[in-house]
Every structure is written in C-alpha cells, then in structure tokens.
VMD Tcl script that builds the backbone (N, CA, C; Angstrom):
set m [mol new atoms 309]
animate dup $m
set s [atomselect $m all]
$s set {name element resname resid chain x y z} {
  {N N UNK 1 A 149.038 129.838 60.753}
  {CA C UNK 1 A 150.033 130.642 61.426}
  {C C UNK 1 A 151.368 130.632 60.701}
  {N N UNK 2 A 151.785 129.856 59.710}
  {CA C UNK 2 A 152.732 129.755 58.950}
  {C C UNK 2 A 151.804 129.543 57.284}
  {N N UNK 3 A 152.240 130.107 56.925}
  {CA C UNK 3 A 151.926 130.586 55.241}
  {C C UNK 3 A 152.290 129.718 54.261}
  {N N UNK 4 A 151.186 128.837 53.643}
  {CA C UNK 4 A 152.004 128.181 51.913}
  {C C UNK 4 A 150.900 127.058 51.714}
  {N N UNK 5 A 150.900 126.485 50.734}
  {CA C UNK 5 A 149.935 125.202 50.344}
  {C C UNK 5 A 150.473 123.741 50.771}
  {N N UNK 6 A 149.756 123.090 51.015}
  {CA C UNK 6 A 150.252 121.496 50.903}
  {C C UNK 6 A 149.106 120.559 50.879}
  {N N UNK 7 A 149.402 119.768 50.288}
  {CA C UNK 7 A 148.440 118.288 50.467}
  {C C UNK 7 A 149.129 117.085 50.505}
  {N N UNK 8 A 149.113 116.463 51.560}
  {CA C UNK 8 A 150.044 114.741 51.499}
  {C C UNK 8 A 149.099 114.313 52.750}
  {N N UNK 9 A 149.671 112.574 52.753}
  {CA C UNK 9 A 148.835 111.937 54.193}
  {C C UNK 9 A 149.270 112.532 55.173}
  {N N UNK 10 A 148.224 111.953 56.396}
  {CA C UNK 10 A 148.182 112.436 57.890}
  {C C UNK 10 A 148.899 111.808 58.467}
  {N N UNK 11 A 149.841 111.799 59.622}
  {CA C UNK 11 A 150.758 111.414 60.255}
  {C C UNK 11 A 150.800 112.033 61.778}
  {N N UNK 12 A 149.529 110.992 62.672}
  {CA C UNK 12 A 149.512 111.787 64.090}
  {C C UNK 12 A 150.031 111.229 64.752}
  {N N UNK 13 A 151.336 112.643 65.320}
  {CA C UNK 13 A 152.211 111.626 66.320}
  {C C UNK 13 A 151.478 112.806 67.757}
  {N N UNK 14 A 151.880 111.701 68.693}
  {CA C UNK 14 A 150.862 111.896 70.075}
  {C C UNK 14 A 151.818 112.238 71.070}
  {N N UNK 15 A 153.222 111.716 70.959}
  {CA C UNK 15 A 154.325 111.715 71.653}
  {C C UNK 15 A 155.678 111.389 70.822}
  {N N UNK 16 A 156.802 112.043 71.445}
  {CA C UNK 16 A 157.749 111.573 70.678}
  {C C UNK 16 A 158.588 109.985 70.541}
  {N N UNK 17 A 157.752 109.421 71.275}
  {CA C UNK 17 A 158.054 108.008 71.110}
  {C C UNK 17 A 157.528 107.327 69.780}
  {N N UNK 18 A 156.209 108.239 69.133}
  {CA C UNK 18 A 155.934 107.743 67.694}
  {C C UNK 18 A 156.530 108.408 66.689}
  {N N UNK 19 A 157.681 109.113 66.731}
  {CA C UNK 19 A 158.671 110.001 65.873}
  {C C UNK 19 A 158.836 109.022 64.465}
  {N N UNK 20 A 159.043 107.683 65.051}
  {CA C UNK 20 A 159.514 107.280 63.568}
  {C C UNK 20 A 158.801 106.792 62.327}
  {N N UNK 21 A 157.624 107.032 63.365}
  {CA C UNK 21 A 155.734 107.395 62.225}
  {C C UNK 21 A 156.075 107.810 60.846}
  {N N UNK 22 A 156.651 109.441 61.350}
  {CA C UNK 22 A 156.488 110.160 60.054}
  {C C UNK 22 A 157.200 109.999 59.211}
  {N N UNK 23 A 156.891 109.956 57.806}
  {CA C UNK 23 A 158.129 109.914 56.843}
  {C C UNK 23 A 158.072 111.730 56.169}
  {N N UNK 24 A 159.109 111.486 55.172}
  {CA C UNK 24 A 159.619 112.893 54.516}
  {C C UNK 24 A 157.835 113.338 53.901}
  {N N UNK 25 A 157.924 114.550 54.084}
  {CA C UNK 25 A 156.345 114.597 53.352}
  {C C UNK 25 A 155.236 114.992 54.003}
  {N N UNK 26 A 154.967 114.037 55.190}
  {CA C UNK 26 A 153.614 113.916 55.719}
  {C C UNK 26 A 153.082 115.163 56.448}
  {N N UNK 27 A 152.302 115.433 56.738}
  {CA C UNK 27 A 151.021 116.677 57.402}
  {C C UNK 27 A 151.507 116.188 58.825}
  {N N UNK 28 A 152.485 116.534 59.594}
  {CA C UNK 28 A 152.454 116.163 60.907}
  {C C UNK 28 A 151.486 116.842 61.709}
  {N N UNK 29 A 150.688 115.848 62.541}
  {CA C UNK 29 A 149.239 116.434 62.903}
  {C C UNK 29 A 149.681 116.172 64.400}
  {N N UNK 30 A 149.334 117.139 65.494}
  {CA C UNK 30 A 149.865 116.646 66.976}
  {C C UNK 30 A 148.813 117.573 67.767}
  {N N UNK 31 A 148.685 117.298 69.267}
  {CA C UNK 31 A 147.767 117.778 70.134}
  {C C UNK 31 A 148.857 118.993 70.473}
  {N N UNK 32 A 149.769 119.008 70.388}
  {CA C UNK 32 A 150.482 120.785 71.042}
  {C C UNK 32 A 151.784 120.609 70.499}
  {N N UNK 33 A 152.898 121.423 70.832}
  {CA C UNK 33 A 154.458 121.407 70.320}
  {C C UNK 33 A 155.355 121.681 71.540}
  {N N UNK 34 A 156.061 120.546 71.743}
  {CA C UNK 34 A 157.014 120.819 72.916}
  {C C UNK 34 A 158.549 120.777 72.058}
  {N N UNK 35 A 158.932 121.115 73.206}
  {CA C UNK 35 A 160.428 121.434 72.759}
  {C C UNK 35 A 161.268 119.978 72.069}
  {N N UNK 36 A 160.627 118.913 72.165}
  {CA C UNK 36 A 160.982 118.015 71.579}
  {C C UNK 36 A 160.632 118.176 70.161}
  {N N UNK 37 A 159.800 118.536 69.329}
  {CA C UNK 37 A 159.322 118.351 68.516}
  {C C UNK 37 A 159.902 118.418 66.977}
  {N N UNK 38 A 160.574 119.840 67.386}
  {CA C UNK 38 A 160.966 120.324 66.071}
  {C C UNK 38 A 161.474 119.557 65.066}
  {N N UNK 39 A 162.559 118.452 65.267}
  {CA C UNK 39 A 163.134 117.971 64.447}
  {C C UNK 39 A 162.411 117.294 63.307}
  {N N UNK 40 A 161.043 117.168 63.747}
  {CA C UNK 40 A 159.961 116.249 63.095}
  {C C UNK 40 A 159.603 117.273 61.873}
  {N N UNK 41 A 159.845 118.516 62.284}
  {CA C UNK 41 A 159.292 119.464 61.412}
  {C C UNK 41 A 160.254 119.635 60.192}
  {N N UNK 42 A 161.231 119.170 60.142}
  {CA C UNK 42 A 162.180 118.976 58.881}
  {C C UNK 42 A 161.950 117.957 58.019}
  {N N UNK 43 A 160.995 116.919 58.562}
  {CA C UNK 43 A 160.342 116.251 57.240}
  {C C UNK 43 A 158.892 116.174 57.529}
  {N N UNK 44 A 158.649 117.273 57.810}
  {CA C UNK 44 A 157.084 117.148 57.581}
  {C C UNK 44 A 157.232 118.331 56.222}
  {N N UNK 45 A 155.695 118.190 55.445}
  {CA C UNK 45 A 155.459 119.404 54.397}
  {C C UNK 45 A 154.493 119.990 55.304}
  {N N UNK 46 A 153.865 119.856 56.419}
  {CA C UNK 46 A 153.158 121.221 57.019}
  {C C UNK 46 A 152.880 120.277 58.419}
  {N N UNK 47 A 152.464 121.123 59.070}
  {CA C UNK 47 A 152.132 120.511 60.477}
  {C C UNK 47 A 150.455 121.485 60.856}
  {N N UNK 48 A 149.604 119.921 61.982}
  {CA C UNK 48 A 148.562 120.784 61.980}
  {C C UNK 48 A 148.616 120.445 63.563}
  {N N UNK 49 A 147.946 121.291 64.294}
  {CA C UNK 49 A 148.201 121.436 65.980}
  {C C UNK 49 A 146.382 121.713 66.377}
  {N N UNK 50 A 146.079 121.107 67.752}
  {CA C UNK 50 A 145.093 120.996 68.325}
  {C C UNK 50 A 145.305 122.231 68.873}
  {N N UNK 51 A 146.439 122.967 69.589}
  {CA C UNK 51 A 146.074 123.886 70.355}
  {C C UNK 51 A 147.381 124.863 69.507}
  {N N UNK 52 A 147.517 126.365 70.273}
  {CA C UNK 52 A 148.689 126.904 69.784}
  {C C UNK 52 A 147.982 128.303 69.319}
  {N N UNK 53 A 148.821 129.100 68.924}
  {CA C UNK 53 A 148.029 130.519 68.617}
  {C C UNK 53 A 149.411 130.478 67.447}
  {N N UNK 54 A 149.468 132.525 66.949}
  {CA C UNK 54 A 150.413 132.868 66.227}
  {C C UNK 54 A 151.939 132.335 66.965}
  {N N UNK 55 A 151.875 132.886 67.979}
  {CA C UNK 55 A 153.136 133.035 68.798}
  {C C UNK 55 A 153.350 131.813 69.052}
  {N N UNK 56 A 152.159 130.423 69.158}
  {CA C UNK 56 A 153.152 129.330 69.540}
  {C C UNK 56 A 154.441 128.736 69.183}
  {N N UNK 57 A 155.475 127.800 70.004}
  {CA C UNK 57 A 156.072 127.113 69.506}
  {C C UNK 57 A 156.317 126.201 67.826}
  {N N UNK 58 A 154.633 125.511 67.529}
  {CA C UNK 58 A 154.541 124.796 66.651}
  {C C UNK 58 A 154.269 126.686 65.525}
  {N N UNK 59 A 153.935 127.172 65.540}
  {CA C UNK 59 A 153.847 128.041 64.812}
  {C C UNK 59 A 155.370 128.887 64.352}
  {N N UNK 60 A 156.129 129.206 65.467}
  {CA C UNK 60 A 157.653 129.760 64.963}
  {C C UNK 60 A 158.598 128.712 64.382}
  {N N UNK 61 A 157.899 127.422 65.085}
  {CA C UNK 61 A 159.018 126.407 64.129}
  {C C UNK 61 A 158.686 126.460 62.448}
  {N N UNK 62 A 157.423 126.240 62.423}
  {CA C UNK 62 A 156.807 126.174 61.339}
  {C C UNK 62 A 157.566 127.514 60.143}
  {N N UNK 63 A 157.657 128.335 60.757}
  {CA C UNK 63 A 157.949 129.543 60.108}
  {C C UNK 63 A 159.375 129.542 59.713}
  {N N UNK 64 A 159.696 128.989 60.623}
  {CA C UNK 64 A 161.697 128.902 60.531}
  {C C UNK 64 A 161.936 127.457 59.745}
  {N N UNK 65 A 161.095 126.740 59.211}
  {CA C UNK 65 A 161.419 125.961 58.261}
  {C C UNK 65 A 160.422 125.964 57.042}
  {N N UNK 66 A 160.159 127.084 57.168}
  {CA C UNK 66 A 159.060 127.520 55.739}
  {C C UNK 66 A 157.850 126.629 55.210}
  {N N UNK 67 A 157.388 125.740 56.516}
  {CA C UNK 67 A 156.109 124.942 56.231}
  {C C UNK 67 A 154.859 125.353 56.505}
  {N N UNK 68 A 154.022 125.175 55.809}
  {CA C UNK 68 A 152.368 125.917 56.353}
  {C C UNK 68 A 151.915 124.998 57.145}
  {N N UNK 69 A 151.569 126.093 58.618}
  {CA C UNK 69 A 150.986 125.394 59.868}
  {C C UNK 69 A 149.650 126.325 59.724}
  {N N UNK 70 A 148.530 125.311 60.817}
  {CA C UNK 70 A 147.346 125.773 60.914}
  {C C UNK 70 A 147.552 124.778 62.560}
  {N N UNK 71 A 146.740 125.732 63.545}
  {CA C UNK 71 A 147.041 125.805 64.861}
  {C C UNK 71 A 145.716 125.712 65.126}
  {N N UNK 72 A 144.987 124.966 66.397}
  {CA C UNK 72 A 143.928 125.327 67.209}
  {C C UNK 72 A 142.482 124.885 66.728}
  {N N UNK 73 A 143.009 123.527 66.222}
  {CA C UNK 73 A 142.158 122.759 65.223}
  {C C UNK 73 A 141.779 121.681 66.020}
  {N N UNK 74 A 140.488 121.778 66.650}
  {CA C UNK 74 A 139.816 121.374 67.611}
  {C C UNK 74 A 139.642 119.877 67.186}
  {N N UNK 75 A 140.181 118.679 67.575}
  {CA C UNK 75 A 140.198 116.937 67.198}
  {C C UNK 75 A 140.581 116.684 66.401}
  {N N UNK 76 A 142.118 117.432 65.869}
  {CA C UNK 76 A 142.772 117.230 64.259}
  {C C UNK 76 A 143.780 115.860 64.564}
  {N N UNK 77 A 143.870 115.415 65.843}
  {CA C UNK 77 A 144.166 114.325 65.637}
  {C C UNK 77 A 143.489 113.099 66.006}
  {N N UNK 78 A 142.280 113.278 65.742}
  {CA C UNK 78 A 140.971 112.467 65.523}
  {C C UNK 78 A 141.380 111.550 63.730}
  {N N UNK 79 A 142.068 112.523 63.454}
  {CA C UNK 79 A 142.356 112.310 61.631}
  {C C UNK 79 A 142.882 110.723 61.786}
  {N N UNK 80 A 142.826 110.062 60.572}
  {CA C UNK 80 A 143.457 108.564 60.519}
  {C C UNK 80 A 144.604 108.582 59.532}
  {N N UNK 81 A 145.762 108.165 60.253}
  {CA C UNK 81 A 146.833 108.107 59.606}
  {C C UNK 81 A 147.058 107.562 58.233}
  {N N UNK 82 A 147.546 108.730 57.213}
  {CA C UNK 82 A 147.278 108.237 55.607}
  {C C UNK 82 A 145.835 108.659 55.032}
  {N N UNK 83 A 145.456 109.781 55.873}
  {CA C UNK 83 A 143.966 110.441 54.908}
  {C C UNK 83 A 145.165 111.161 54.527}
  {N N UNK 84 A 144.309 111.925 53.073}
  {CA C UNK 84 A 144.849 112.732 52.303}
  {C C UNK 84 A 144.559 114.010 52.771}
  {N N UNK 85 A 144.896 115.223 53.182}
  {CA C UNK 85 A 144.201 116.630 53.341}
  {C C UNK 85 A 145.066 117.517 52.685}
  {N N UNK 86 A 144.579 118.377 52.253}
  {CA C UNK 86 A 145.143 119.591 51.956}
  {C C UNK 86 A 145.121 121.356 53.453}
  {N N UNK 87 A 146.374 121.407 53.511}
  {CA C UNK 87 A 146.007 122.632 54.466}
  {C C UNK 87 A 146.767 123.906 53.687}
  {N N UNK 88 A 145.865 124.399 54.554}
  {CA C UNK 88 A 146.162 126.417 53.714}
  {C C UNK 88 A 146.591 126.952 54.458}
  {N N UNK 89 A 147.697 127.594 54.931}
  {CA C UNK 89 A 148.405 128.140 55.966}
  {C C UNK 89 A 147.817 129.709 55.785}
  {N N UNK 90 A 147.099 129.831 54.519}
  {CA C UNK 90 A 146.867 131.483 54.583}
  {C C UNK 90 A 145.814 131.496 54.830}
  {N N UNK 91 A 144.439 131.061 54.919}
  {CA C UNK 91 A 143.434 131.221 55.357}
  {C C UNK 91 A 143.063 130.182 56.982}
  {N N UNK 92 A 144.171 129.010 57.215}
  {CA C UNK 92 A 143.426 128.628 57.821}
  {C C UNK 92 A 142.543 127.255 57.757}
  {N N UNK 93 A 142.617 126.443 56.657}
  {CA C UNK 93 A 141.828 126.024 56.365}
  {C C UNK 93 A 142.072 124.408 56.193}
  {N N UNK 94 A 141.617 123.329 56.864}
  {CA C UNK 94 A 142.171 122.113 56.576}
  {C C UNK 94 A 140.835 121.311 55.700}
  {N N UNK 95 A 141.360 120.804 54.789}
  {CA C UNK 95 A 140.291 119.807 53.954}
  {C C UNK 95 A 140.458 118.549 53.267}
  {N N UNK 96 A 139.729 117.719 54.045}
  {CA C UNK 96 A 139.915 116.192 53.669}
  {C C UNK 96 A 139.796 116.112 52.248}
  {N N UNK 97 A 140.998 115.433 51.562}
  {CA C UNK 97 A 140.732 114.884 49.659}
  {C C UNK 97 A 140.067 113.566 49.717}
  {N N UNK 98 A 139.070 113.968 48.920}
  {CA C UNK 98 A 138.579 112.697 48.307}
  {C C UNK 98 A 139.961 111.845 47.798}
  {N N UNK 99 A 139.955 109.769 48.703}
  {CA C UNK 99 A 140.588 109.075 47.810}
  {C C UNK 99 A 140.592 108.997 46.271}
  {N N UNK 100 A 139.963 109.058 45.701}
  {CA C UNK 100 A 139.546 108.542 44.840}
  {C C UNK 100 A 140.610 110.131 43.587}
  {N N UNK 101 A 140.136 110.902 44.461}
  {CA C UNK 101 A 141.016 112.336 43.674}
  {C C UNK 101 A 142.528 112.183 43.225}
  {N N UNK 102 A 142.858 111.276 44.954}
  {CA C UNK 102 A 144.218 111.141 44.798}
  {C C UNK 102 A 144.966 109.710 44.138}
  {N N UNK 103 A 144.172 108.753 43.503}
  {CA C UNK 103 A 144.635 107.930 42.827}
  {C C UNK 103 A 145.254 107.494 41.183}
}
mol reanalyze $m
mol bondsrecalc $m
mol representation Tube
mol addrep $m
C-alpha cells in the first residue's frame, strides 16, 4: 500500500509500550495502526500490518513518510524479532532472507 524496496530485521511491536524495541532501520511489523503509532514510523525502513487496506491508517502514514508498507498479512507478527525479510511495497510481497545471505 506504500511503494519502494527494503530488507532489514523484524521488529514486532504489539503495543506501544514495546516502542523502544525498534531501532532506526527495522521492518516494523504490528497487528493494526492506531493513532499512537506513527512516530515509530520515522525509524522504521518499512512497516508490515496484519490487518489494514489502501486507505488504512498504517498505509497513509506509510506514504507520508515515504516507507514501503504491505498491509493484511495474515500472522506477520508470528515473525521472530531480527529475521531478515525483504518487503515490496509494489507488488505486495514479503520474503524471509536466508541468514546465511545476510552475513
């Protein structure tokens, strides 16, 4: 729902009480986007969301800070904090990196 490449670790915050999880960089991965959220989105390099469409929240933030989001990604925070993935904001598409790629 927001457009561009990225690959860095996973960083699932569940609530904003785990805010200070993420560092500059990370794939912020979350079950939805509340109005708390945004600020997280200034150091994330992309954010990935369990629920959300075009029009969501996590999707216009995404857009207004030029990071590629992918929305409606059924147990994306099933992910373990510090996998590597790459997401595609233009197709859609999230994919676990082989460790071994990224060493």
């Amino acid at each position: 729902t927001s457009r561009g490449y990225y690959s860095g670790p996973v960083c699932v915050i569940r609530g904003l009480q785990e805010h200070e999880n993420l560092k500059q960089g990370d794939v912020l991965v979350i079950p939805f986007s509340d109005v708390g959220l945004p600020p997280l989105f200034a150091r994330a390099g992309a954010v990935v969301a369990e629920s959300g469409g075009i029009l969501s929240h996590s999707s216009i933030i995404a857009r207004e800070y030029g990071i590629p989001a992918v929305v409606s990604v059924p147990h994306a925070c099933r992910l373990t904090n510090g996998t590597m993935v790459e997401v595609d904001g233009f197709t859609g598409d999230i994919r676990i990196l082989d460790d071994q790629q990224e060493r």
